[in-house]
VMD Tcl script that draws the C-alpha trace (Angstrom):
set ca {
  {167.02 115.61 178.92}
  {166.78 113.45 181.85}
  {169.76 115.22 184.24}
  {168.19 118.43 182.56}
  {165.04 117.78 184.56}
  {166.59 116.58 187.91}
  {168.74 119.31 187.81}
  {166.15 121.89 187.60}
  {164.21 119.79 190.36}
  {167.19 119.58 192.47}
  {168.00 123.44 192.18}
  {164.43 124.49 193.13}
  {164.77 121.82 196.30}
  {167.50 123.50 197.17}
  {166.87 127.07 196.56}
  {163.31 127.32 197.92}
  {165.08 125.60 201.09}
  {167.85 128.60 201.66}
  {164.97 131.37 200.82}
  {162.17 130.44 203.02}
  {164.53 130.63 206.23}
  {165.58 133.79 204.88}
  {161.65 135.13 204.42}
  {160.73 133.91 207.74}
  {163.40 136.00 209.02}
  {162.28 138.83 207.12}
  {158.43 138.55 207.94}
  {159.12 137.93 211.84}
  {161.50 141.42 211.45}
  {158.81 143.11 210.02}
  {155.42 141.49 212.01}
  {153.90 140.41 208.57}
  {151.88 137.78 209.74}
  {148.36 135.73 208.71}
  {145.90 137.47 210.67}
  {144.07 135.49 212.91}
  {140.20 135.69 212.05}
  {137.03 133.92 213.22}
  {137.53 131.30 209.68}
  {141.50 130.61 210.29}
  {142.16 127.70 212.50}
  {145.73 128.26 212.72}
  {147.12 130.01 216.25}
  {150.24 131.90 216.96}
  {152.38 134.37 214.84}
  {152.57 132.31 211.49}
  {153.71 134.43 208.04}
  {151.82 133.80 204.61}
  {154.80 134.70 202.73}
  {155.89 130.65 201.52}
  {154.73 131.46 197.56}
  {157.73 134.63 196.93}
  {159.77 131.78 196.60}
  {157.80 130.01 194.02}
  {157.68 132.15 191.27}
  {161.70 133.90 191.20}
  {163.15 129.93 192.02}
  {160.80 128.08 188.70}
  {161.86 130.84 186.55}
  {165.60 130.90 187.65}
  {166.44 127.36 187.66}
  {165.03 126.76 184.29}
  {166.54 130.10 182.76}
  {169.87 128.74 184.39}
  {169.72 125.03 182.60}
  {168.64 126.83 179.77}
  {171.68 129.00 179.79}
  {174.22 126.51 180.91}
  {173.34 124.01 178.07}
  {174.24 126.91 175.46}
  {177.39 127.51 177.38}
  {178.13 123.80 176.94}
  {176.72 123.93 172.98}
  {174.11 120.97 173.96}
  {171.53 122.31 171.31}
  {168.95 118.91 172.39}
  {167.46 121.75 175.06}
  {167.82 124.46 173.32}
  {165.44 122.97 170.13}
  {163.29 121.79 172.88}
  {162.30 125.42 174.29}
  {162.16 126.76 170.88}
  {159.53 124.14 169.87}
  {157.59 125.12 173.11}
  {158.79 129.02 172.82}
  {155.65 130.98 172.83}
  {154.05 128.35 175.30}
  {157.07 129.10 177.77}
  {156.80 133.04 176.83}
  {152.97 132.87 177.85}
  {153.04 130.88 180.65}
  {155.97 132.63 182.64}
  {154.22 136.01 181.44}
  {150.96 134.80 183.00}
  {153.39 133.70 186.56}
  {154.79 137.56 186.57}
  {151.37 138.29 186.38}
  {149.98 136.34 189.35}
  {152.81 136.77 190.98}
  {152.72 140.71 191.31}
  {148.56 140.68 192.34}
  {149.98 137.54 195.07}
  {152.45 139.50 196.48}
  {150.26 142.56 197.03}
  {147.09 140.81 198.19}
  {149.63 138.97 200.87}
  {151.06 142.71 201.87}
  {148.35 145.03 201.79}
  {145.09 142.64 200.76}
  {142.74 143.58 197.31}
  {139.90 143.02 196.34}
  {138.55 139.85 194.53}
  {137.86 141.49 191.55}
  {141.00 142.59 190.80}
  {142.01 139.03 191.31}
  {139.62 137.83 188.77}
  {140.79 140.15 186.43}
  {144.28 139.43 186.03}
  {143.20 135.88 186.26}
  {141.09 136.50 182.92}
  {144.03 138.28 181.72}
  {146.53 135.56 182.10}
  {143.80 133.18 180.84}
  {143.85 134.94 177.43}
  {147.68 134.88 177.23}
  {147.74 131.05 177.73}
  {145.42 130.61 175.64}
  {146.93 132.85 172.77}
  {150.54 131.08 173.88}
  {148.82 127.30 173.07}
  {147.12 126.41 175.89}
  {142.77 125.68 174.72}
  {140.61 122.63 174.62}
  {139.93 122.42 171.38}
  {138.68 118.39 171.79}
  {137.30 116.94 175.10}
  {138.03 113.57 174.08}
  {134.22 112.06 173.70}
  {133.34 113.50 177.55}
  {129.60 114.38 177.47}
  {129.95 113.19 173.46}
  {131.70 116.26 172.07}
  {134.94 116.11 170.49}
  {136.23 118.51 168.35}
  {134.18 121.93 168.38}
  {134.48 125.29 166.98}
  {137.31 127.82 168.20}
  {134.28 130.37 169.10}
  {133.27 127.63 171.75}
  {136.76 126.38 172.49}
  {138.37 129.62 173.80}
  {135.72 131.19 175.87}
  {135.24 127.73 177.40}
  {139.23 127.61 177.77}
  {139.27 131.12 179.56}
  {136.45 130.07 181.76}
  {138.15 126.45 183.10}
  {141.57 128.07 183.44}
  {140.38 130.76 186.02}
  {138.37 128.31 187.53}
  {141.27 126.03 188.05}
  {143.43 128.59 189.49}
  {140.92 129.26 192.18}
  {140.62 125.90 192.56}
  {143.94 125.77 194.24}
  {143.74 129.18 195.74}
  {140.65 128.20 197.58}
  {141.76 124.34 198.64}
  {144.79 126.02 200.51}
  {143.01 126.05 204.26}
  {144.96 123.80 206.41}
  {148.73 122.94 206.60}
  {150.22 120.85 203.38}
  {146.55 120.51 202.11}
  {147.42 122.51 198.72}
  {150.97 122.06 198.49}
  {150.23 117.86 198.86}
  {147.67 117.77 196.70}
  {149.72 119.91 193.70}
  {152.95 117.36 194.41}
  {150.76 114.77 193.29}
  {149.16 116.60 190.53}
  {153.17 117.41 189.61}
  {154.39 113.93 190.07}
  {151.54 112.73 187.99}
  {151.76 115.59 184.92}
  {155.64 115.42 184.46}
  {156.37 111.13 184.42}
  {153.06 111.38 181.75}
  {154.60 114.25 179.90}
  {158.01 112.55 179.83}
  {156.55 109.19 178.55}
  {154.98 111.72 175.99}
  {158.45 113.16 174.52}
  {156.89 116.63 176.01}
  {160.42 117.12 177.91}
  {160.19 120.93 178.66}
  {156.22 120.36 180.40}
  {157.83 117.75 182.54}
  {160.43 120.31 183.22}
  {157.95 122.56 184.57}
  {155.99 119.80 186.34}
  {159.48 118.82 188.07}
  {160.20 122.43 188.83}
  {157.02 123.13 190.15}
  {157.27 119.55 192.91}
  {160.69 121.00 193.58}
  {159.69 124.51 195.11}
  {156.56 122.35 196.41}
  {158.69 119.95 198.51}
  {160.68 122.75 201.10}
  {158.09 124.35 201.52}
  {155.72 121.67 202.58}
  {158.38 120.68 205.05}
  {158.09 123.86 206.86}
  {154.26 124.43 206.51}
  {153.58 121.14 207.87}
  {156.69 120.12 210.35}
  {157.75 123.47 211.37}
  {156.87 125.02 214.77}
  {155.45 128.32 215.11}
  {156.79 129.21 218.41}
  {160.24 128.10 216.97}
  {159.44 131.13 213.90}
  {160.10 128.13 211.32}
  {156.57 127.69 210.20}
  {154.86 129.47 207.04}
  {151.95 129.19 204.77}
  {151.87 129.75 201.20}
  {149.73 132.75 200.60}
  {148.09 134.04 197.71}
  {151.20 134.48 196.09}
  {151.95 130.62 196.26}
  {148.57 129.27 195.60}
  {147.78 131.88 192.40}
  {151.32 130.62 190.94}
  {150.85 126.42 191.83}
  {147.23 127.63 190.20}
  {148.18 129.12 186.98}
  {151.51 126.12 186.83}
  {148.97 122.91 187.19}
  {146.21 124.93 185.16}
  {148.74 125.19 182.10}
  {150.19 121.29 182.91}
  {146.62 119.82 183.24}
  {144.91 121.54 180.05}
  {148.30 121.03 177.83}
  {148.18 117.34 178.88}
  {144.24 117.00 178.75}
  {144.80 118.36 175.01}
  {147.21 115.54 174.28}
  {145.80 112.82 171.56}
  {146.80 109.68 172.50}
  {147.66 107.10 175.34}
  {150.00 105.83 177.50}
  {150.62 102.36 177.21}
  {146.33 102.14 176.86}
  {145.56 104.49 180.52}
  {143.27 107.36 178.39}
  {145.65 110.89 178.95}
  {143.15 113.10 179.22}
  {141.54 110.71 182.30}
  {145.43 111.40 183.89}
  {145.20 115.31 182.95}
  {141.88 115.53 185.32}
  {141.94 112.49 187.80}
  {144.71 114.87 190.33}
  {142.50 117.91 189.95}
  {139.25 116.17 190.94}
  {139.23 117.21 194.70}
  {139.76 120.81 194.47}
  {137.36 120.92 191.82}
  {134.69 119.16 193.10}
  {135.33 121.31 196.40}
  {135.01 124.64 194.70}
  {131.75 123.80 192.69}
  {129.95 122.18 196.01}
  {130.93 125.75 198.03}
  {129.99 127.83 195.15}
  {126.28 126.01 195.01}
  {126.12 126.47 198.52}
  {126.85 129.73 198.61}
  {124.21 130.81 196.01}
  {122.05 128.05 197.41}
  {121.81 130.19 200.43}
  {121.56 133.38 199.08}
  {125.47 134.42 200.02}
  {128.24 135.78 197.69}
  {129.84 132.56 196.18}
  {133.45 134.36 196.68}
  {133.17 135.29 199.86}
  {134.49 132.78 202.27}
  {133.52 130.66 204.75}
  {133.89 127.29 206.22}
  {131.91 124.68 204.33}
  {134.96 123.11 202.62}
  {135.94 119.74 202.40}
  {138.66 120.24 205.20}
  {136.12 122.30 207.29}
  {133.45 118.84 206.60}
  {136.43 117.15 208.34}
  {137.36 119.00 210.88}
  {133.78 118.99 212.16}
  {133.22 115.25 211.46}
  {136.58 115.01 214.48}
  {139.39 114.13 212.28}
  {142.41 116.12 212.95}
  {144.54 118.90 211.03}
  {146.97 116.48 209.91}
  {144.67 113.33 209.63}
  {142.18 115.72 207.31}
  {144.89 116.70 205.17}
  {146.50 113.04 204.36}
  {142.66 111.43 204.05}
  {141.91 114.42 201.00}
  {145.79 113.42 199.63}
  {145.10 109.70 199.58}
  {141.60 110.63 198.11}
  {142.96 112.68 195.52}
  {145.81 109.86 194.70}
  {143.39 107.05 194.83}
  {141.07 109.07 192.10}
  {143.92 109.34 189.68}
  {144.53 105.32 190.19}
  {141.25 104.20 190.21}
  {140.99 106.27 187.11}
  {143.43 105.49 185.57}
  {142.47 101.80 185.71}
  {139.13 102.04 184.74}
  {140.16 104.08 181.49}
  {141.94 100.35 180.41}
  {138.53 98.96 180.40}
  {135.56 101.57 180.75}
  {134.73 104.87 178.50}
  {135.43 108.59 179.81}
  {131.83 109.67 180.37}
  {131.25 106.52 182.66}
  {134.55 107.51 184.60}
  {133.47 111.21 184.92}
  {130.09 109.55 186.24}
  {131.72 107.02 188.88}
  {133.69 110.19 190.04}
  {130.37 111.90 190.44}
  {128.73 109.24 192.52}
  {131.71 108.81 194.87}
  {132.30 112.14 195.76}
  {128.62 112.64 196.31}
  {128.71 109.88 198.77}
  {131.72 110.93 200.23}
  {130.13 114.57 201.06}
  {126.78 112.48 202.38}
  {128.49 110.31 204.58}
  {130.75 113.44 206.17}
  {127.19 115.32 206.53}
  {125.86 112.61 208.10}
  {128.59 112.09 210.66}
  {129.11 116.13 211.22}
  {125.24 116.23 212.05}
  {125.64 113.10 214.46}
  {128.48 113.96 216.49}
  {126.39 117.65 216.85}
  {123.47 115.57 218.11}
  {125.91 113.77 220.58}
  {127.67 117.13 221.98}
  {124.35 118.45 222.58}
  {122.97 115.73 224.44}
}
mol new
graphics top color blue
foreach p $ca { graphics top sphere $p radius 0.5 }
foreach p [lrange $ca 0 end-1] q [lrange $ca 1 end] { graphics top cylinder $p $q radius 0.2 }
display resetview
């Protein structure tokens, strides 16, 4: 299964490489740019249009080793995907799904409701395809609970995680660098695991991840080789890592003694600690908590003085060091005290960028 996997990561490397060239063209032909707005910090003529690659390429290269290892008569793959079949059904049902609202929100724009709808929507098809904490592994003392509180509760944290991702996307590589670590992570766990076909998907997913962070981060928009991932990118990453996290959180056992539900959330921590500190905000002061505005993690940075591209590597390495740290701990120390150290830190961490923001204000006004 092993030149299964880097085949299907080397084939969405390289297609997601020829196709973004060729949807740059397209977008610059047709003036279907990001529009520039008083919350973007981007400048020039940049399209949002990096995510149609996401969705066709996974789906392809997959199909493709899936087909070519029948041609050969190589059933190993074959019983693989049937063991995972309705998981695989569900979960590239749930990408068609995303991918359609992406695509039009990109083009045209809708409304967020819509989005949360067919975010429910796909919700309920993972979860019908497999995908449902049905144990939280001792966190907050609960272990295994009733389906009636399992699914609703499922629904609830997969939508949640898919705007996670959708809403962390606000400077260049910030999304696409924290998901390659979240993919990294997700498939060498779910290969130690036996769970070949997940780490597929994880591999997949790092492989359309890769091109495109190359041209959202190194590309030059005056040179028309610089794109962002859109809606379209970010709802499909979402709904990919959403399904790889859960699955893997769900998983009872260990690797070699590091606790795998502490590896399922550790690479997820910093978009979702993001989104629930905006959210109180925003009700906090009376706005509409998915509306947006710039009281994000990379907007705390930006205002403390670090840079675009120094902001986005500081929230990688923070996300990376969480999943380490975590990791670690989970050798020694229980769940629920790791969940609580995560707390604290991140608490500080938002204190001490408050702290600076307000004290480099002070300075520029005096």
């Amino acid at each position: 299964m092993i030149f299964n996997i880097v085949g299907v990561f080397l084939s969405c490397i390289f297609f997601t490489g020829v196709l973004i060239p060729q949807i740059l063209l397209i977008a610059f032909r047709r003036k279907l740019f990001d529009d520039i707005d008083e919350r973007k910090i981007h400048q020039g003529t940049i399209p949002r249009l990096g995510g149609f690659a996401f969705q066709p390429v996974i789906m392809f290269s997959i199909i493709g080793a899936l087909g070519i290892n029948i041609y050969l008569n190589n059933a190993e793959m074959l019983d693989f995907f049937i063991r995972d079949a309705v998981l695989i059904i569900a979960t590239f049902c749930s990408l068609q799904l995303l991918y359609l609202i992406g695509i039009a929100d990109d083009l045209v724009g809708i409304k967020y409701r819509a989005k949360f709808v067919a975010q429910v929507i796909c919700a309920l098809m993972l979860l019908a395809g497999g995908v449902c904490f049905n144990d939280l592994h001792g966190i907050f003392g609960i272990y295994n609970w009733p389906d009636w509180i399992a699914y609703p509760f499922t629904v609830v944290v997969m939508v949640f995680l898919i705007n996670a991702i959708n809403l962390i996307d606000g400077i260049d590589g910030l999304a696409s660098g924290l998901s390659s670590i979240a993919c990294i992570i997700y498939a060498v766990a779910f290969y130690l695991l036996g769970e070949y076909i997940l780490s597929m998907l994880a591999m997949a997913t790092l492989g359309v991840l890769i091109p495109f962070y190359y041209f959202n981060v190194f590309g030059n928009a005056d040179k028309h080789s610089k794109i962002f991932m859109g809606d379209t990118g970010t709802l499909t990453i979402g709904v990919l890592l959403s399904v790889l996290g859960t699955k893997l959180f769900s998983y009872d056992g260990d690797i070699e003694g590091i606790d795998v539900a502490v590896v399922a959330f550790s690479p997820l921590l910093v978009p979702c600690f993001d989104v629930v500190r905006v959210y109180m905000y925003r009700i906090r002061h009376g706005m509409n908590p998915f509306n947006p505005d710039k009281n994000h993690i990379h907007h705390r940075l930006l205002a403390a003085g670090f840079s675009q591209r120094t902001a986005m590597v500081t929230i990688v390495l923070t996300s990376l060091l969480f999943t380490c740290v975590n990791a670690l701990l989970s050798l020694k120390v229980n769940i629920n005290m790791i969940v609580i150290i995560d707390i604290v830190v991140w608490l500080g961490l938002m204190y001490y960028l408050v702290f600076r923001t307000r004290r480099l204000r002070r300075a520029a006004a005096n």
